[in-house]
C-alpha positions, 0 to 999 in steps of 0.5 A: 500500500502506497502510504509514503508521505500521506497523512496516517490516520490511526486510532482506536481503543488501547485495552481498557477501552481509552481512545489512542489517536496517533494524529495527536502525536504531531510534532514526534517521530511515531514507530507504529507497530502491529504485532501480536503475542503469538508472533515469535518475530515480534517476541524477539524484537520487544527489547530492541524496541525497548532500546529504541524507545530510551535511546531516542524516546527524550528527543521526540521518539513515540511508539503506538502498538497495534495490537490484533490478538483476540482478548485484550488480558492478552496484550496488558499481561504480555506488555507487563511481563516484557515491560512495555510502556508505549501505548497500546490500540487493542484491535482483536481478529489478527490479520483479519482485524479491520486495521490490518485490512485496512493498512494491507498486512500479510504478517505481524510484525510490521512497522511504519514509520511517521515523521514529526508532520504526521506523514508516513516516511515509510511502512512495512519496515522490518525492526533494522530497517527501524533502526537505520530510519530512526538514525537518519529522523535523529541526524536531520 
């Protein structure tokens, strides 16, 4: 799906019900991750995110997780036991959820990159393309 340099509009519920709208993020770099717990990819790369988040989180760096598992107990006890502190929209139906329909997933994890004027600098990145992009977000 072609979203670089569109506008991303993304929202939707975060486990307790509360409304996370990635439009009020303007003015910071935004990791959105699709992920779910059953995705061994995602697993092993929560503590790269982790470090991402510290290294860049004071300089404007956010991460919005979308998650697609079934019940939301799923993402707040996996998100407590790996210490994961950036936002969560609870989205259930996996790649048949209407965000990942909407967005054209075929596997979880898939992450887009949104620069500080909320326009998609790239989608469907892999955790080292994140690494690479985010250095160069951080140079500018």
């Amino acid at each position: 799906m072609g979203l670089r340099g569109k506008s991303l509009t993304l929202s939707g519920p975060d486990p307790t019900g509360r409304t996370i709208n990635v439009t009020n993020l303007k003015g910071r770099v935004v990791a959105v991750v699709f992920w779910a717990t059953w995705s061994t990819q995602f697993v092993a790369d929560v503590p790269v995110l982790r470090g991402l988040y510290e290294q860049y989180g004071d300089r404007g760096f956010e991460i919005v997780g979308v998650n697609l598992d079934q019940q939301p107990t799923d993402v707040t006890k996996f998100a407590k036991e790996n210490r994961i502190a950036w936002p969560n929209i609870f989205q259930p139906g996996g790649l048949d959820a209407p965000l990942a329909q909407k967005f054209g997933l075929v596997s979880v994890p898939t992450i887009f990159l949104v620069g500080r004027d909320g326009r998609v600098i790239s989608n469907g990145l892999t955790i080292n393309d994140l690494k690479t992009q985010l250095g160069e977000a951080f140079r500018k």
